[in-house]
N, C-alpha and C positions, 0 to 999 in steps of 0.2 A: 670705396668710391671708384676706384680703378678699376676693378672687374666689374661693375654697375655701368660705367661708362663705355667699356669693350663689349659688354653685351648688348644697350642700346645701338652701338655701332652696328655691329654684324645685323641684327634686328633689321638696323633701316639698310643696309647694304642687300639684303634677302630679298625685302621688299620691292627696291630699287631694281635690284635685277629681276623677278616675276615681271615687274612694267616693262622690260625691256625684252625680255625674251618667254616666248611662248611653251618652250621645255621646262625653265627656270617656272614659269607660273604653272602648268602640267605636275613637275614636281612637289610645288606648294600643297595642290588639290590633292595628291596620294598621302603627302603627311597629314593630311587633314587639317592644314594651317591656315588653308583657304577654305570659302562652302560656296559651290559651285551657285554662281549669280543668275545663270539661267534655269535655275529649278522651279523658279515659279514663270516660264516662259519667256521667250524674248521681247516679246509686246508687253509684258509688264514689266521685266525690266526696262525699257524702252519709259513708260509711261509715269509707272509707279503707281496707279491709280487702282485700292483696293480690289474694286468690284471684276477685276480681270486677273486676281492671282489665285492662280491656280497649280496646285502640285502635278508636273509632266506625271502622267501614266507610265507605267512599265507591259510594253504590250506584249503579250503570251506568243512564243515561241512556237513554228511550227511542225519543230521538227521531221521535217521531210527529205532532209539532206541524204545522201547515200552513196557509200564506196561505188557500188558497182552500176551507178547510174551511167547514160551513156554518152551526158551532155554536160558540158564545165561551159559554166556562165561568164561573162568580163562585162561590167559595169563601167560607164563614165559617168560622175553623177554628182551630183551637187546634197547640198546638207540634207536633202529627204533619205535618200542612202549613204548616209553615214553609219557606221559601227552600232552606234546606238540605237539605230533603227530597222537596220537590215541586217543580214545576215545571212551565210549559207542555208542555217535550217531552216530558213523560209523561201528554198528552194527545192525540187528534186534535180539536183545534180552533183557531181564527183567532185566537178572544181569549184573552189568561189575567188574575183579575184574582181577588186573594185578602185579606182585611181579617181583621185576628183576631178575638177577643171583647170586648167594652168597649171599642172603638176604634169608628171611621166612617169610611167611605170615600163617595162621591158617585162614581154610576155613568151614563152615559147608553147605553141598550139600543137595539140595533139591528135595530128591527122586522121587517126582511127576512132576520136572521140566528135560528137557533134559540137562544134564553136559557136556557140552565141553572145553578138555582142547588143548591151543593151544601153543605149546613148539616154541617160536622166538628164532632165534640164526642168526648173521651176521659171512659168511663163516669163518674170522679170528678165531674167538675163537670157532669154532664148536670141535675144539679136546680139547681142554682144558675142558670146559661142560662136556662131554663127558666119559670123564677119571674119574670121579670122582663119588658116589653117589649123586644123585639129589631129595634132600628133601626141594623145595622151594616152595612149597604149604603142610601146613600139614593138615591133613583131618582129622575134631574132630566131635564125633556125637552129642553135645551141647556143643560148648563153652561157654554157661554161667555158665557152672558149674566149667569149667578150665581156671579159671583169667591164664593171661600171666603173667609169670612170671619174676620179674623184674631181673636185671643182677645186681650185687652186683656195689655201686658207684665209685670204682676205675677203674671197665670196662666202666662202663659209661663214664665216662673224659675221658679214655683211646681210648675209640672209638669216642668220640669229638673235641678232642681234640688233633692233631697228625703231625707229622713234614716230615711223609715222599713225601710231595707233598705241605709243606709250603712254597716253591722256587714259583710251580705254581700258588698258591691263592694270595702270596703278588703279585706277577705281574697283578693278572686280576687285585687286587684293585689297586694299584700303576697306572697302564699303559694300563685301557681300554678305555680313550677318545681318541678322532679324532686325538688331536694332538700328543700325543703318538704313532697312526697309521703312520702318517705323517712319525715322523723318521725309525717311523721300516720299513716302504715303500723303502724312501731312502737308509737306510744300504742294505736291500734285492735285490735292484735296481743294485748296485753298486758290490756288490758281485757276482750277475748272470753273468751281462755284462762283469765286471774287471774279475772275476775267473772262470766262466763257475760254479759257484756251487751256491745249494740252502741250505735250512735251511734243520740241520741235520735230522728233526722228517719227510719230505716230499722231494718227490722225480718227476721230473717234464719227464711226456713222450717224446721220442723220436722225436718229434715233436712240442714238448712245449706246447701245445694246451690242454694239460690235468694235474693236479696237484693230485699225489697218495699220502696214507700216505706209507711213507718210509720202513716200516715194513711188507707193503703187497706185497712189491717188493724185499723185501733183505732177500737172502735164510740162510744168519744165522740165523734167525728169525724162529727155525726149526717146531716150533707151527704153525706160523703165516704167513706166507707167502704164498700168491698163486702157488708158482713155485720150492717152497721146495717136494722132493721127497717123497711120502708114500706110501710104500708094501703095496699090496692086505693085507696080513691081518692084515696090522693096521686098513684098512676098515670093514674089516669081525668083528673084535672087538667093532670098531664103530657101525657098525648096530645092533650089539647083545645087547652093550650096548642101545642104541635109545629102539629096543624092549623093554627090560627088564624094563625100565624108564615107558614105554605106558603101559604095563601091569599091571606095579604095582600099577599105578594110576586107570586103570580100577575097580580092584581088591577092592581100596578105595571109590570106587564109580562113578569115575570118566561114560560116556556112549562112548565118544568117542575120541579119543585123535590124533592130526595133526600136522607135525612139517613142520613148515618153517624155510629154509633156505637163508639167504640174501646175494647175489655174494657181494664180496670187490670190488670196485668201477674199480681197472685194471684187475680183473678178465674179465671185461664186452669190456672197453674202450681201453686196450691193452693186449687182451690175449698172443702175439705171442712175446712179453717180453722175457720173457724166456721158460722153458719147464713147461709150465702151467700144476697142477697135477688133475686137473678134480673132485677136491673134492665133490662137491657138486653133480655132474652127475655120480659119481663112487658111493656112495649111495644111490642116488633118483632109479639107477638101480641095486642095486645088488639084486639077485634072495630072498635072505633071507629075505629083510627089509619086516615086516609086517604092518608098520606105515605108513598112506595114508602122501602126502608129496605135498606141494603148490608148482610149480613149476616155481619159479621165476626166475629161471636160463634161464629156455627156454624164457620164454617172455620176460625178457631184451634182452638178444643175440637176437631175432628178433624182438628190439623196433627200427623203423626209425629214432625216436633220443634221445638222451642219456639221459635216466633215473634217471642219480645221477645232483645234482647242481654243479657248476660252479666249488667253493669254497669250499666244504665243502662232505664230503663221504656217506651222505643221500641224499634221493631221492630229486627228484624235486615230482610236485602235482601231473604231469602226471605220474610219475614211483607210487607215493604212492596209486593212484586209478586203476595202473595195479593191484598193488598185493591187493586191498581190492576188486576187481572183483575177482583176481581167490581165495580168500579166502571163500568168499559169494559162490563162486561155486561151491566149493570142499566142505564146512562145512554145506551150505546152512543155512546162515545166515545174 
């Protein structure tokens, strides 16, 4: 009973700590003790509602990478170029080196090679970005002579260690097999049908046929929403801010610097919502912007068919080889 009892112990302690820390839960997923809860998308995780689950694709490599290319790329970029979706070999170039948002990374550029940096932003959080100083690449002319400096170990725990999103880590460990899917199926099933409503984080088109996250449709959401109202010059501020960000990167070394923008998933599948505020095309045109701009906006709006997956607010493989065609085009790379 004694060792039945110390193993229940350590069991929920494991547990406990996956909610707590996102290494500890990282670790779980390579034991295979956890099964990754976004597999069938994050809008059905989100939702649970069969008719949107769908197993993520694994989209084919293009291997194009190469030693003696003459251009080493540097990404800032949010969950569309993540590891799992981007990669070196869906570039031609020598380097690949990609930092997300609110993080930092230290870079040293290699003057005889061409530096491209390529700023990712998905339309929701373009103002957010935006508003703030953006030093998520720092440009040092030998980092081996300036070690990174370590964060004193109370901030270390601190930032490993954190409870404001320990509700959502115990659930993925708790409740990401099938049969947990199963019930949350049924409550979401019974909820639509019985009360005409979905789960609060996602919101289902006029049609039903399409599943948003909830936030890109609801105008208190005054950051984040497609159809929330914004003055010309909160725009004018926005492009000034984008300049001033590409230049100063220039200035660091940077040769040339491209920002994409990625439409929110009802911007594309149900513009006519509400009073859609054209964020993304109110930029890519305003007469000031001096920063050359991927124009992903125009090539979904005229894709024959829908660019994002089923279940989930990222692309399908066809939408993700629209935009590394017009990237390749524009950066020539």
């Amino acid at each position: 009973m004694r060792v039945l009892r110390y193993t229940i112990l350590v069991i929920i302690l494991i547990l406990w700590g996956g909610g707590l820390s996102s290494t500890v839960l990282h670790g779980l997923y390579k034991a295979g003790l956890v099964v990754d809860d976004y597999r069938f998308g994050d809008l059905y995780r989100l939702s649970a509602l069969p008719q949107f689950k769908e197993a993520k694709p694994i989209c084919a490599s293009a291997n194009r990478s190469s030693d003696t290319a003459s251009t080493h790329l540097y990404i800032i970029g949010d969950s569309f170029s993540e590891p799992e979706r981007l990669t070196q070999s869906d570039f031609r170039v020598s380097r690949f080196q990609r930092v997300a948002w609110d993080f930092q990374q230290r870079v040293q550029l290699d003057p005889a090679k061409r530096n491209v940096l390529l700023m990712e932003s998905v339309e929701r959080h373009i103002r957010d970005h935006f508003s703030r100083p953006i030093h998520e690449f720092v440009v040092q002319t030998d980092t081996s002579k300036t070690p990174t400096p370590k964060l004193p170990l109370r901030q270390q725990l601190s930032n490993e260690f954190h409870r404001s999103d320990m509700e959502e880590r115990l659930e993925s460990t708790l409740f990401s097999r099938d049969w947990a899917f199963w019930f949350k199926e049924l409550k979401a099933n019974l909820t639509l049908n019985w009360f005409d409503r979905e789960s609060a984080g996602v919101s289902l088109s006029k049609d039903h046929k399409n599943v948003f996250l909830r936030s890109d449709i609801d105008t208190s959401k005054t950051k984040i929403s497609s159809f929330t109202y914004i003055p010309d010059r909160e725009i004018t501020v926005l492009v000034d801010s984008i300049n001033s960000v590409a230049e100063r990167y220039k200035r660091l070394g940077f040769n040339e610097v491209y920002f994409s923008m990625i439409p929110n998933k009802a911007s594309i599948l149900e513009p006519n919502r509400g009073a859609y505020n054209h964020l993304i095309e109110r930029i890519q045109q305003h007469p000031d912007l001096r920063v050359p701009t991927i124009n992903t906006y125009g090539a979904f709006k005229a894709s024959a068919k829908s660019p994002y997956l089923n279940g989930d607010t990222h692309w399908t493989c066809g939408g993700r080889e629209q935009w590394l065609d017009l990237v390749r085009q524009k950066a020539r790379i």
